[in-house]
C-alpha positions in Angstrom: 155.2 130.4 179.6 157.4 131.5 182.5 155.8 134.5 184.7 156.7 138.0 183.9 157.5 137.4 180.2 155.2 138.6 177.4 154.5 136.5 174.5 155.7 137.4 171.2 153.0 135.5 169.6 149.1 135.9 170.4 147.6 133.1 172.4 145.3 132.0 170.3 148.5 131.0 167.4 150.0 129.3 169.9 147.2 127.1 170.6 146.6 126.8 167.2 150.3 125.6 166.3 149.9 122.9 168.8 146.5 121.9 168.0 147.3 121.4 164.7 150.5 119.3 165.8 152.7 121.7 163.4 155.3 120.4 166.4 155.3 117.0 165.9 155.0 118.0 162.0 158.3 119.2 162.1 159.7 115.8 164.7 158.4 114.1 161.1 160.4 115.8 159.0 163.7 115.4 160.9 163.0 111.8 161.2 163.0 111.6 157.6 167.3 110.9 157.9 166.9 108.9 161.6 168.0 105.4 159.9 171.6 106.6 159.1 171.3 109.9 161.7 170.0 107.8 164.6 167.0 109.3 166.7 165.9 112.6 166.4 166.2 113.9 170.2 164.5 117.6 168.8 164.6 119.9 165.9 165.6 123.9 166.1 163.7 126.4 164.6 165.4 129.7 164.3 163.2 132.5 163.6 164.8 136.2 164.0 163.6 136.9 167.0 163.6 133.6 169.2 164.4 129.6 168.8 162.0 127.2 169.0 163.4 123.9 170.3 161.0 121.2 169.6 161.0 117.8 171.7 159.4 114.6 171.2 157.7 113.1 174.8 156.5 110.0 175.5 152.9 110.7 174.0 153.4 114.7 173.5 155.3 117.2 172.4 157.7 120.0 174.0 158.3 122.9 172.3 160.6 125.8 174.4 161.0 129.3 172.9 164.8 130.1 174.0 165.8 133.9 173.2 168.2 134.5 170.3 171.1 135.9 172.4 171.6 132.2 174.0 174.6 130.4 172.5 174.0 127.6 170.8 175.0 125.0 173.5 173.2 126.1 176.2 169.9 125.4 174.4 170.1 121.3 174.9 171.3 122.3 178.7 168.3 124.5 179.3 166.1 121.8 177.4 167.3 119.4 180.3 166.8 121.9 182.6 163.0 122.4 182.0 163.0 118.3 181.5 164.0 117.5 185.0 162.0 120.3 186.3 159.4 118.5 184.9 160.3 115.5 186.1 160.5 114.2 182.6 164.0 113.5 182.2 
């Protein structure tokens, strides 16, 4: 989580969400169409309050909480973004 922003979502959830790879859960689920839709890159969870873009790593999983107000096509832009900052991309 980025400094200065308050989690919508007690800790503990989120650590259970991941633990419980409920992520990669979802990845699954997309790749259910990847032989005639190709790879799946990520999968976008809109909630009301926030988007969750999910992203399959190497050997992990990505998932980026984007505020609702961001249009639609910025999210894969700030998904790079985060990538390269982590030296992922």
């Amino acid at each position: 989580m980025r400094h200065g922003l308050q989690s919508l979502v007690p800790e503990n959830e989120i650590t259970g969400f991941m633990e419980a790879n409920r992520s990669r859960s979802i990845l699954k689920a997309a790749e259910g169409l990847s032989q005639w839709a190709g790879k799946v890159e990520g999968a976008l969870v809109r909630y009301e309050k926030v988007f969750l873009y999910v992203i399959q790593l190497q050997a992990d999983v990505l998932v980026l909480s984007i505020d609702r107000e961001t249009p639609f096509e910025r999210i894969a832009q700030i998904a790079e973004s985060v990538l390269h900052d982590l030296q992922l991309a």
